[in-house]
C-alpha positions in Angstrom: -12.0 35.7 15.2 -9.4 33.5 15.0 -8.5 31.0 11.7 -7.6 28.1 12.5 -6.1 25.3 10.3 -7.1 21.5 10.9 -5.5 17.9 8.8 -7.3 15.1 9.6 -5.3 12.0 9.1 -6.2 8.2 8.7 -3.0 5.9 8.6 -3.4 2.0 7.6 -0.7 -0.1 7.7 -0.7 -3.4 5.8 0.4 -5.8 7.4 0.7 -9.3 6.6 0.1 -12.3 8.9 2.3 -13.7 11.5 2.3 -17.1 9.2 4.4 -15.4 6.4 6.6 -13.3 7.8 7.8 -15.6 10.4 7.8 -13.2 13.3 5.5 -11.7 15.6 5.2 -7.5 14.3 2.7 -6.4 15.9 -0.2 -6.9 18.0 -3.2 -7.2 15.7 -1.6 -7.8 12.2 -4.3 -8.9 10.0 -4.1 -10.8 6.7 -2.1 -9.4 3.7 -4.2 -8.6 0.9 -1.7 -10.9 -0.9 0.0 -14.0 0.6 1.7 -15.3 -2.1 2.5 -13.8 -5.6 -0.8 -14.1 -7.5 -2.9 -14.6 -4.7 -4.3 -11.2 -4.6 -7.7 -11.1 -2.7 -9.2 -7.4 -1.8 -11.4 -8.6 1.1 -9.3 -9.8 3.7 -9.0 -7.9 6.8 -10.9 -4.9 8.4 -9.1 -2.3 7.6 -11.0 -1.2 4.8 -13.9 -0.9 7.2 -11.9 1.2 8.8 -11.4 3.5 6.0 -14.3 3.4 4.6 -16.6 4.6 8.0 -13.9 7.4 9.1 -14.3 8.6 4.8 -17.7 8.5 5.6 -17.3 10.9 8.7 -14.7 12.9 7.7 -14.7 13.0 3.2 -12.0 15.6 3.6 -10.0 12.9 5.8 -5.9 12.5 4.2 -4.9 8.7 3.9 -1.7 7.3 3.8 -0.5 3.3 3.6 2.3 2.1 5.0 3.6 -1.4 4.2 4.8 -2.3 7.8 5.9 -5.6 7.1 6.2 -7.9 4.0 5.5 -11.5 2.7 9.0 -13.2 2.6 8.2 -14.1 -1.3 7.9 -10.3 -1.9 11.9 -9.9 -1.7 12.5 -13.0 -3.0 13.3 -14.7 -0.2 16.2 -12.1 1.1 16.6 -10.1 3.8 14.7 -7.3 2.5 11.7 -6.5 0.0 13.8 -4.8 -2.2 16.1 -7.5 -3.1 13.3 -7.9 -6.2 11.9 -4.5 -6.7 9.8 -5.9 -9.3 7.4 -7.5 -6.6 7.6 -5.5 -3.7 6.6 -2.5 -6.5 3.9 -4.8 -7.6 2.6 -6.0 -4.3 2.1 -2.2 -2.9 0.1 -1.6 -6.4 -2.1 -4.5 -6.0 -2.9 -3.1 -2.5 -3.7 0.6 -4.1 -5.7 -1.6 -6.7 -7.9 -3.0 -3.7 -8.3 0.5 -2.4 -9.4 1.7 -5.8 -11.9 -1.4 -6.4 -13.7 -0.1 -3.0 -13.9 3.9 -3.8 -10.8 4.8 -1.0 -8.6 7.3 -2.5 -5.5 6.7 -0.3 -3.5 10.5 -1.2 -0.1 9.3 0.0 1.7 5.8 0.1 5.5 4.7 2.0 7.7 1.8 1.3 8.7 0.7 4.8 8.0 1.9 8.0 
């Protein structure tokens, strides 16, 4: 008999929408959990559906989030999201606190893709 090893893997990027970013980034993107700063809503998109039925399948499953694109606001208007740490640090919590607020442990998180 042979042992074998498995990892299941669920990946969710968040994405925000085409409207705030002001490019096209992928096919699909769905709405930010946070458009602007202080606009933090944890039922936008259907990702967390996502999550939440392949949890249900799979409860050993590993989850990671990947912020694949950013809000301009996040960086402060600049170039990149860490021209203000401050809020791009803040805006990837407030998506771990949506995960959190419907039972998802995500066990790994990236900056940028």
């Amino acid at each position: 008999m042979t042992a074998r090893a498995t990892l299941s893997v669920s990946s969710i990027c968040s994405v925000s929408s085409i409207f705030h970013h002001y490019f096209i980034t992928a096919d699909g993107t769905e709405a930010s959990h946070q458009h602007w700063e202080g606009d933090l809503n944890c039922d936008r998109g259907y990702e967390w559906l996502i999550l939440e039925g392949a949890k249900a399948r799979n409860p050993a499953i590993k989850t990671y989030g990947l912020s694949w694109a950013w809000p301009r606001w996040v960086g402060g208007g600049g170039s990149t999201p860490w021209d203000d740490v401050a809020k791009s640090s803040n805006y990837t919590l407030n998506w771990l606190k949506c995960a959190r607020s419907k039972g998802i442990p995500i066990d790994y998180i990236g900056s940028w893709k």
